[in-house]
FITORVEX-562272 format. One record per residue (C-alpha): x, y, z. Coordinates in pm, whole numbers, plus 50000, padded with zeros to 5 digits. Example, Ala and Ser with C-alpha at 12.3 -4.5 7.8 and 13.67 -1.06 7.14 Angstrom:
pt X=51230 | Y=49550 | Z=50780
pt X=51367 | Y=49894 | Z=50714
***
This chain:
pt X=65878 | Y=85770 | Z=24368
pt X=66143 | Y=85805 | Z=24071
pt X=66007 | Y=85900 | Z=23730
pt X=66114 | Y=85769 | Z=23351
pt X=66020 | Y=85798 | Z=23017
pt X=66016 | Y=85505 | Z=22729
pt X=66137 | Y=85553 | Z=22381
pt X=66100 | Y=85263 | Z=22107
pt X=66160 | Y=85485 | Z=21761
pt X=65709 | Y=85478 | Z=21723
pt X=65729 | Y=85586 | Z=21360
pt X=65361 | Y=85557 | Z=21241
pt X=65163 | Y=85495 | Z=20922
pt X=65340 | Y=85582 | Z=20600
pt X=65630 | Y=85767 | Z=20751
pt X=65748 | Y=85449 | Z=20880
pt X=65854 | Y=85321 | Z=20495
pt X=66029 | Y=85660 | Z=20417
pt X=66400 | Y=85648 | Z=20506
pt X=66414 | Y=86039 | Z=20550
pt X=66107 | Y=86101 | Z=20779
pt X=66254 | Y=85747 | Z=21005
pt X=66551 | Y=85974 | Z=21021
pt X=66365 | Y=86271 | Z=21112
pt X=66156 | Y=86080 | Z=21388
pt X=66469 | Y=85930 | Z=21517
pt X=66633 | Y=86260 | Z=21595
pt X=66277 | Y=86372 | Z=21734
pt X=66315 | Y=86143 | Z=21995
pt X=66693 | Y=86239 | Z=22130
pt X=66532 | Y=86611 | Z=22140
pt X=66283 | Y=86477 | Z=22392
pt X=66578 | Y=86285 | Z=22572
pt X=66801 | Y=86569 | Z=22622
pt X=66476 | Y=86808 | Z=22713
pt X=66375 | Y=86526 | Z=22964
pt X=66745 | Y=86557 | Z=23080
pt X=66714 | Y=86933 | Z=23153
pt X=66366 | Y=86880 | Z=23350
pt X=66411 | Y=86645 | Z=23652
pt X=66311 | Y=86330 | Z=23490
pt X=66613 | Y=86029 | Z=23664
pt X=66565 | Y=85755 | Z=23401
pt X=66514 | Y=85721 | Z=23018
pt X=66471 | Y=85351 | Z=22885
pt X=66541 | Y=85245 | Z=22513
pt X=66410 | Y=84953 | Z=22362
pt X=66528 | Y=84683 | Z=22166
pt X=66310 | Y=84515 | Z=21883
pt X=66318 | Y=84363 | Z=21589
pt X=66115 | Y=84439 | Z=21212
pt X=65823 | Y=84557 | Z=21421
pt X=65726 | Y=84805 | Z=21166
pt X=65571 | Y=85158 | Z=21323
pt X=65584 | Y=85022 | Z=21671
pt X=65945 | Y=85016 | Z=21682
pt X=66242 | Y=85112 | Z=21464
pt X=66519 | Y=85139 | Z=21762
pt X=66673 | Y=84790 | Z=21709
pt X=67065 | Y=84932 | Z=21810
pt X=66947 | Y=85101 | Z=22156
pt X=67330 | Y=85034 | Z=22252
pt X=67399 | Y=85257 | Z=21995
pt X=67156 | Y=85503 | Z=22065
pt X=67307 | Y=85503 | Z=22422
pt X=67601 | Y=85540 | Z=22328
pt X=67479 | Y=85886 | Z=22174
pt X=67276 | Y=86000 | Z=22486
pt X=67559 | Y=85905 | Z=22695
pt X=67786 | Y=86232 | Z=22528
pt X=67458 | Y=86434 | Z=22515
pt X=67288 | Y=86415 | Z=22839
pt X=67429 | Y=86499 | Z=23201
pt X=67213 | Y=86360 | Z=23463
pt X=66936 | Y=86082 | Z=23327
pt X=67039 | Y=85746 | Z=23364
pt X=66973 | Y=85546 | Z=23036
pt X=66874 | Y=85175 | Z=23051
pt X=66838 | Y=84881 | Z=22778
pt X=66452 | Y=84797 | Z=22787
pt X=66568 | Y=84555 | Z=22680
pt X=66897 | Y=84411 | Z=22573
pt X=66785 | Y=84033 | Z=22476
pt X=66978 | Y=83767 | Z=22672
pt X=66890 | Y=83481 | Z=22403
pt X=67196 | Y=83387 | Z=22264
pt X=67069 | Y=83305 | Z=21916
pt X=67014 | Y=83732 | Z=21906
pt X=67261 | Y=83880 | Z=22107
pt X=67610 | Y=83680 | Z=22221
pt X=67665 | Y=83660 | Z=22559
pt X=68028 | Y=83796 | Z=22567
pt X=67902 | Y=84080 | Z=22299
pt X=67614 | Y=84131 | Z=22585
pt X=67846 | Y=84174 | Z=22917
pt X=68112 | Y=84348 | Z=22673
pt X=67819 | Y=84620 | Z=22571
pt X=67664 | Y=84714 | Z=22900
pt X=68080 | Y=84732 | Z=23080
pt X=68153 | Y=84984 | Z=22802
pt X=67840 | Y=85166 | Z=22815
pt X=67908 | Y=85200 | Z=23183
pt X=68229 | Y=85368 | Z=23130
pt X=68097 | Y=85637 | Z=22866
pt X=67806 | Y=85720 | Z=23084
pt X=67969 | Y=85792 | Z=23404
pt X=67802 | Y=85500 | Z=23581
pt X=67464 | Y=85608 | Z=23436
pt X=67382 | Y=85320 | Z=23258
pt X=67103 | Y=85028 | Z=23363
pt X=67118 | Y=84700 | Z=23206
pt X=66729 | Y=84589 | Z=23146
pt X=66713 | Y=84256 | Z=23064
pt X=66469 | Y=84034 | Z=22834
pt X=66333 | Y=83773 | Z=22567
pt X=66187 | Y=83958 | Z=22301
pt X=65830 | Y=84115 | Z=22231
pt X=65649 | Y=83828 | Z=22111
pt X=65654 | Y=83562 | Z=21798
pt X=65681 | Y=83740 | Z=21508
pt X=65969 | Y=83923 | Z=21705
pt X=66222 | Y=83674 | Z=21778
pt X=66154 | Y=83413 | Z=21444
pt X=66363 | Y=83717 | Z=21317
pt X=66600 | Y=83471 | Z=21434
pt X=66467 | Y=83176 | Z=21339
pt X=66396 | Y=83108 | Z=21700
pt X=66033 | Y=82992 | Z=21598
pt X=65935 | Y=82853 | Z=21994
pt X=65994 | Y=83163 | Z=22189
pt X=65914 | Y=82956 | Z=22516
pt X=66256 | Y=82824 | Z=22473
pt X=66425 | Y=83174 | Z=22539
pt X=66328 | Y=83130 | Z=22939
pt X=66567 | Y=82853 | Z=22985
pt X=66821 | Y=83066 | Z=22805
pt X=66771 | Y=83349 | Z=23021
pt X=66772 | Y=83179 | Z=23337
pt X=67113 | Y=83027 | Z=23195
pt X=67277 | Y=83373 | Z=23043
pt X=67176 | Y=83603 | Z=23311
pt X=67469 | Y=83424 | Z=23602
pt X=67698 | Y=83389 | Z=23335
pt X=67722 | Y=83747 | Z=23217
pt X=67812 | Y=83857 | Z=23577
pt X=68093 | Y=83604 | Z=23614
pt X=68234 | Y=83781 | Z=23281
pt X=68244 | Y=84145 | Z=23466
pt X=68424 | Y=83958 | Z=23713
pt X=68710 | Y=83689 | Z=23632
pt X=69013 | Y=83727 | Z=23436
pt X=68996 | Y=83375 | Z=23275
pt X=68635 | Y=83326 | Z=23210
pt X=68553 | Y=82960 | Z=23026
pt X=68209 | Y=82820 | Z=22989
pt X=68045 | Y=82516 | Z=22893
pt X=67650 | Y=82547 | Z=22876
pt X=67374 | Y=82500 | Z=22703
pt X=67307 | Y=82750 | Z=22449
pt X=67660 | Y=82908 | Z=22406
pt X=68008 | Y=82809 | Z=22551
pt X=68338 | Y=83004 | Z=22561
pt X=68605 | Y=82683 | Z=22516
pt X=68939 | Y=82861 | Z=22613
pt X=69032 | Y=83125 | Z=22885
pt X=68952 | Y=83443 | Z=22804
pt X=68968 | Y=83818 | Z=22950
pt X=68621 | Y=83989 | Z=22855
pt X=68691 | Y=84363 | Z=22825
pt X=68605 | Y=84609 | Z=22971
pt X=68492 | Y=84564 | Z=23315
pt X=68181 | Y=84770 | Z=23445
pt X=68341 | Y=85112 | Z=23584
pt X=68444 | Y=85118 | Z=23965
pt X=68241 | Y=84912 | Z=24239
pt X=67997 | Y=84712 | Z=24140
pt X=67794 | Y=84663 | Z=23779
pt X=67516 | Y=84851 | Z=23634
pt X=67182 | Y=84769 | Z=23805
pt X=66992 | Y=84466 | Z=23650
pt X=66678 | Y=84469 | Z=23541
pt X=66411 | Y=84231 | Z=23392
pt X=66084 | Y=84291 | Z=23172
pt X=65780 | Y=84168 | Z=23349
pt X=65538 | Y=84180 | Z=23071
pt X=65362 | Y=83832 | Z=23215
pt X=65256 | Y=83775 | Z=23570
pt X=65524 | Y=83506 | Z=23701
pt X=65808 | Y=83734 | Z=23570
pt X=65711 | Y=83981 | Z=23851
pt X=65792 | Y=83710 | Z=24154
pt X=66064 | Y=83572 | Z=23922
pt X=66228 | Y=83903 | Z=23929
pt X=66241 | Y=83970 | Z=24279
pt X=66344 | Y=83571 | Z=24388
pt X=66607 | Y=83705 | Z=24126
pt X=66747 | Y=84023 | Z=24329
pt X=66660 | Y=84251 | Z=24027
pt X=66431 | Y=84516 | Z=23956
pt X=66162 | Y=84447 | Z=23786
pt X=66008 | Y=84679 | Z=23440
pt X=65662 | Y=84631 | Z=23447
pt X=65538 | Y=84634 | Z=23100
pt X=65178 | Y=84573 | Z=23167
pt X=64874 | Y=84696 | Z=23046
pt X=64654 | Y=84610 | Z=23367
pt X=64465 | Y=84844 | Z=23546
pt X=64654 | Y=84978 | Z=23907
pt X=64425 | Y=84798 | Z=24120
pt X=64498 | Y=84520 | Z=23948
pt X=64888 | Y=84542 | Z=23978
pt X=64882 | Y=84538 | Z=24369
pt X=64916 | Y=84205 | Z=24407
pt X=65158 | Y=84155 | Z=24121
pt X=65348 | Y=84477 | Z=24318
pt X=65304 | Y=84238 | Z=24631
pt X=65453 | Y=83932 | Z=24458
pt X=65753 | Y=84147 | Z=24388
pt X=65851 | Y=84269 | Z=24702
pt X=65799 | Y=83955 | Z=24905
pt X=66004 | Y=83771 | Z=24698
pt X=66275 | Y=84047 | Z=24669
pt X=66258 | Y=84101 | Z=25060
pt X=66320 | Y=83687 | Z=25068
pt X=66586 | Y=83717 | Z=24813
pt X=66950 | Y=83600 | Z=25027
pt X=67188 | Y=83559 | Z=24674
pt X=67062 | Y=83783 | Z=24451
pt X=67220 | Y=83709 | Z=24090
pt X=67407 | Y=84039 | Z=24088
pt X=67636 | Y=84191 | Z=24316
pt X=67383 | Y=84359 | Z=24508
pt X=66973 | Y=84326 | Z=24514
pt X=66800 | Y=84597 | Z=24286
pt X=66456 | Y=84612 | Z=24495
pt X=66292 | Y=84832 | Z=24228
pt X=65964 | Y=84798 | Z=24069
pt X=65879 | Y=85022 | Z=23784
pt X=65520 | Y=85046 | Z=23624
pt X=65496 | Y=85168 | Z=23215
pt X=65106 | Y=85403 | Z=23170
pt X=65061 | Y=85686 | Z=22970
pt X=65067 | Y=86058 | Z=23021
pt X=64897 | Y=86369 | Z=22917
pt X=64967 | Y=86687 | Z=23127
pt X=64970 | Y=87058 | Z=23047
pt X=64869 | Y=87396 | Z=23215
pt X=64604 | Y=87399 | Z=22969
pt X=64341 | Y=87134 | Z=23133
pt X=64112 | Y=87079 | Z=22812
pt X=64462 | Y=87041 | Z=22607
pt X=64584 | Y=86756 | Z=22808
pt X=64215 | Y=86609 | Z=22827
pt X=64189 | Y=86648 | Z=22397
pt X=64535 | Y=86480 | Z=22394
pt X=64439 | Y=86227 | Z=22586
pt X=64140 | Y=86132 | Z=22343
pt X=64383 | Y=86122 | Z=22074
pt X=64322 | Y=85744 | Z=21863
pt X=64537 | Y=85478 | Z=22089
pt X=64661 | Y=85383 | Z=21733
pt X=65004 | Y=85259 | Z=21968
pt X=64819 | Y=85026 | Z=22157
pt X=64668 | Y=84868 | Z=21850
pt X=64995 | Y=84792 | Z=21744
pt X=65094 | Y=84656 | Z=22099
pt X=64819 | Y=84440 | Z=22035
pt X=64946 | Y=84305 | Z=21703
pt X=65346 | Y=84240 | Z=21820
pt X=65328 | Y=84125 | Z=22173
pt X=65118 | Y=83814 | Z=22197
pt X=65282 | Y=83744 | Z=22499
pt X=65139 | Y=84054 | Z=22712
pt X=64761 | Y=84001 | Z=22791
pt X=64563 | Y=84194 | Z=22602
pt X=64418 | Y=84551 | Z=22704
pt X=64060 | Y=84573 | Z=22631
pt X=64121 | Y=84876 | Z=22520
pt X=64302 | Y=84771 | Z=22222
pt X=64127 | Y=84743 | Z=21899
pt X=64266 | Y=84389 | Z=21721
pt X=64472 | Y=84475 | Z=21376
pt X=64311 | Y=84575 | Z=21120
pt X=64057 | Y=84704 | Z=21269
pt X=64113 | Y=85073 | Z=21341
pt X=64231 | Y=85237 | Z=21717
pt X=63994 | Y=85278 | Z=21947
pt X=63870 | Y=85695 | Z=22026
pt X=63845 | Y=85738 | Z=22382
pt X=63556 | Y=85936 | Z=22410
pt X=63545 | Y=86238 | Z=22621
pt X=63309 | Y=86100 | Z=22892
pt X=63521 | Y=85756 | Z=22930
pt X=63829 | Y=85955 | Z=23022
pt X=63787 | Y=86002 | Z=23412
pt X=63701 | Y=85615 | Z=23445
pt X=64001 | Y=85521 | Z=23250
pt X=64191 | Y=85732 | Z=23488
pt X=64035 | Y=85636 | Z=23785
pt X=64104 | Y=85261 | Z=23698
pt X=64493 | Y=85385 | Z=23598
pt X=64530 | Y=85308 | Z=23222
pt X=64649 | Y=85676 | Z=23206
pt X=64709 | Y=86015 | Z=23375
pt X=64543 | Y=86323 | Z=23218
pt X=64527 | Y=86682 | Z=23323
pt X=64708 | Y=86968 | Z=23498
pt X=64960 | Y=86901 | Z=23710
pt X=64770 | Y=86988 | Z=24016
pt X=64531 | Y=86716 | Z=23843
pt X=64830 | Y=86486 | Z=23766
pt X=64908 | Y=86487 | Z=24131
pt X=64626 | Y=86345 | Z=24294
pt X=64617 | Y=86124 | Z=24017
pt X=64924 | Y=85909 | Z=24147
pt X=64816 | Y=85860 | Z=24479
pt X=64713 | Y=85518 | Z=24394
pt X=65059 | Y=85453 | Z=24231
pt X=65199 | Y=85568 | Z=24521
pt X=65015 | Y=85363 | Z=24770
pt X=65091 | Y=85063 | Z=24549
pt X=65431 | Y=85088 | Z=24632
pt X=65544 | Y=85180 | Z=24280
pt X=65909 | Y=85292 | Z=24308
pt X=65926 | Y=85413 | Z=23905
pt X=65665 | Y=85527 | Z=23688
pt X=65750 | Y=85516 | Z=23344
pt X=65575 | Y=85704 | Z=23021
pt X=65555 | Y=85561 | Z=22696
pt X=65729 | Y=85857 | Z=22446
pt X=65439 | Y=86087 | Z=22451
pt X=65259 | Y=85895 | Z=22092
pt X=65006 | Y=86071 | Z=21854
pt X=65090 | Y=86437 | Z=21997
pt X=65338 | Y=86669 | Z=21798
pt X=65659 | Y=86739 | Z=21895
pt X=65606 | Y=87040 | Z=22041
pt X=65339 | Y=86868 | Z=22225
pt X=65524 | Y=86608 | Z=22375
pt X=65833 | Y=86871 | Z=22438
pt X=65549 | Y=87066 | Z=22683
pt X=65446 | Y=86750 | Z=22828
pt X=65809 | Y=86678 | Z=22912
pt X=65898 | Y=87018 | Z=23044
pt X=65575 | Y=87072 | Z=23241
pt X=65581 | Y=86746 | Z=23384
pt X=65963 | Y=86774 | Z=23463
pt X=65870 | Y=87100 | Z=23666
pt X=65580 | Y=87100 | Z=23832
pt X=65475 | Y=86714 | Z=23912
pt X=65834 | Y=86574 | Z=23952
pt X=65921 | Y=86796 | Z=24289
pt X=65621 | Y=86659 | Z=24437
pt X=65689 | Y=86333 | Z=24478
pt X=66098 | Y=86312 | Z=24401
pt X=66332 | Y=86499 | Z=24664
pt X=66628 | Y=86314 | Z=24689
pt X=66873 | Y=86404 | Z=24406
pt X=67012 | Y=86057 | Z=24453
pt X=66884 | Y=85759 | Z=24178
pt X=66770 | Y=85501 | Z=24353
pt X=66981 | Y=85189 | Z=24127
pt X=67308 | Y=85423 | Z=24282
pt X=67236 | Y=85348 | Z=24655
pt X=67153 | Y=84975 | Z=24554
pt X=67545 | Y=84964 | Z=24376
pt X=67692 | Y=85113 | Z=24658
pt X=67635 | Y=84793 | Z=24847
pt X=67784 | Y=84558 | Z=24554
pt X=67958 | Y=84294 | Z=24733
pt X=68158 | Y=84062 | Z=24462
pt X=68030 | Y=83651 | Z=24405
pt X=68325 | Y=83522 | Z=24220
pt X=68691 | Y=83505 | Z=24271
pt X=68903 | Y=83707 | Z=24049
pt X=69067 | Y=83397 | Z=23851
pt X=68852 | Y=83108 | Z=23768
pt X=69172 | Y=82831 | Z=23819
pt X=69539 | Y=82940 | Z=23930
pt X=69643 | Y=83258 | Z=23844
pt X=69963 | Y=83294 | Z=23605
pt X=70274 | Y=83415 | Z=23785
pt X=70375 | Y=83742 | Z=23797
pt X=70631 | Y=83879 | Z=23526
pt X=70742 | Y=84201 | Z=23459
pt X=70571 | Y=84269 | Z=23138
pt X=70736 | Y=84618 | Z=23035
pt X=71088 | Y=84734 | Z=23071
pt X=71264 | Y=85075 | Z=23073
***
């Protein structure tokens, strides 16, 4: 089992409306990044959203990759998400962004793939029936591989068309594409995702037991896929909790009772996601998990809390799910220094136990890439000799 954190830019209450302390925040969370670099964690995953004020100020995560990428060594660094809708994000500016990001980070890039967070979300864009962003995905997602792959690419769809032949630059970096991806923050996007070929990010905020089956749905339809949409299937489920671990066992227990104030604000953004009953609605305040709660909300998986010898046999579940990633929300409502421990303890002492092959995962899948389309769309142009002596 491969391990990941999440990043968003969470800048909470009143610091969220002061341009210096967003600054300061930002740069708080590249720190944790680079430390999670250093400490054995394989994946970090930025999001993309949109005037979701406190839960999320990282609306550029191609920039913000683009930073990591000179900054970090080892951690591969996916979109969670870039948003396929055309009416956000152009196709050809889409397939253009994830080839370059593949060049500047050595192949560590992973292109997660989505809709948007909810309502309020996407009528950023005046798109004010976010339903109708499936039937653009369904169409973009094809389209966006046949761009890493021809020379004359043309298009006449739906929601966006290219009219003349063009050359979309640059291609992904060697064999194959970065590994795709796809939010599963409903139930049918988890068997959508595998009849897909592509790896599926599990933001949900059901219990473990209760993902099995949606784990289930996954594989079989993954282990059915025969043409995945990529050049090679990315059989990888990954599963978003929360964290709390340090040497200190009351430490990581207090943290853990911190106010939920993030999941309030999940709550308020992402109609789409069920709801966790945990989750206090807006404006009511968040929710105190209270000391004596703590071990059932573990034991039903909303969160991991203790040493790392605790930590440990907290995962077996996870593990018996057939979870391939597990992936932490930025540690929330802890200091830095806090979440810096969490990172580095985690990273040394939890990480060993259950990840022993240096290899990521999404690199075996792309060593398999086998291409779909030919190389020129009609008849290739003769050959000239473009540059003389």
């Amino acid at each position: 089992m491969e391990f990941s954190l999440f990043f968003q830019g969470y800048i909470p209450g009143p610091n969220a409306h002061n341009s210096a302390k967003e600054h300061e925040f930002l740069m708080k969370e590249m720190e944790l990044i680079q430390a999670a670099d250093r400490n054995n964690w394989k994946y970090v995953w930025l999001s993309e959203h949109h005037t979701l004020t406190e839960y999320s100020h990282m609306s550029s995560n191609e920039v913000v990759a683009g930073y990591l990428a000179g900054t970090t060594q080892r951690i591969h660094i996916g979109s969670g998400i870039f948003n396929l809708t055309p009416r956000v994000n152009h196709p050809v500016r889409t397939a253009e962004k994830v080839a370059m990001l593949d060049h500047l980070t050595n192949r560590r890039f992973e292109f997660g793939t989505g809709r948007g967070a909810g309502s309020h979300e996407v009528a950023t864009f005046n798109i004010h029936d976010p339903a109708s962003t499936k039937a653009d995905y369904y169409e973009v997602l094809p389209e966006i591989v046949r761009m890493w792959e021809q020379k004359d690419y043309t298009y006449q769809g739906r929601s966006f068309s290219v009219d003349t032949r063009h050359d979309v630059l640059p291609k992904p970096n060697g064999l194959g594409h970065p590994p795709i991806w796809r939010a599963a923050g409903s139930p049918g996007t988890w068997k959508e995702s595998g009849e897909l070929g592509i790896g599926a990010l599990g933001f949900t905020f059901s219990s473990i037991h209760e993902l099995g089956p949606l784990i289930d749905s996954y594989k079989e339809a993954s282990a059915a896929c025969s043409d995945p949409v990529g050049e090679f299937k990315n059989d990888n489920a990954m599963v978003t909790t929360g964290v709390r671990c340090s040497l200190d066992r009351e430490k990581a227990r207090r943290q853990a009772t911190n106010p939920a104030y993030l999941v309030t604000l999940v709550t308020l953004y992402h109609d789409s996601f069920p709801r966790n009953p945990l989750a206090a609605r807006w404006p009511n305040p968040p929710n105190l998990v209270q000391a004596e709660g703590l071990d059932e909300m573990i034991s039903l998986g909303f969160g991991l809390a203790g040493t790392p010898e605790e930590i440990c046999e907290q995962l077996q579940p996870w593990v018996k799910a057939g979870i391939d990633q597990v992936s932490f929300g930025c540690p929330n409502d802890v200091s830095h220094e806090e979440a810096l421990e969490m990172i580095e303890t985690f990273g040394q002492h939890v990480i060993p136990e259950f990840d022993k092959d240096p290899q990521h995962l999404t690199d075996k899948f792309r060593a398999t890439a086998r291409r779909k389309h030919p190389i020129w769309n009609t008849e290739p142009p003769p050959l000239k000799t473009i540059y003389t002596a």
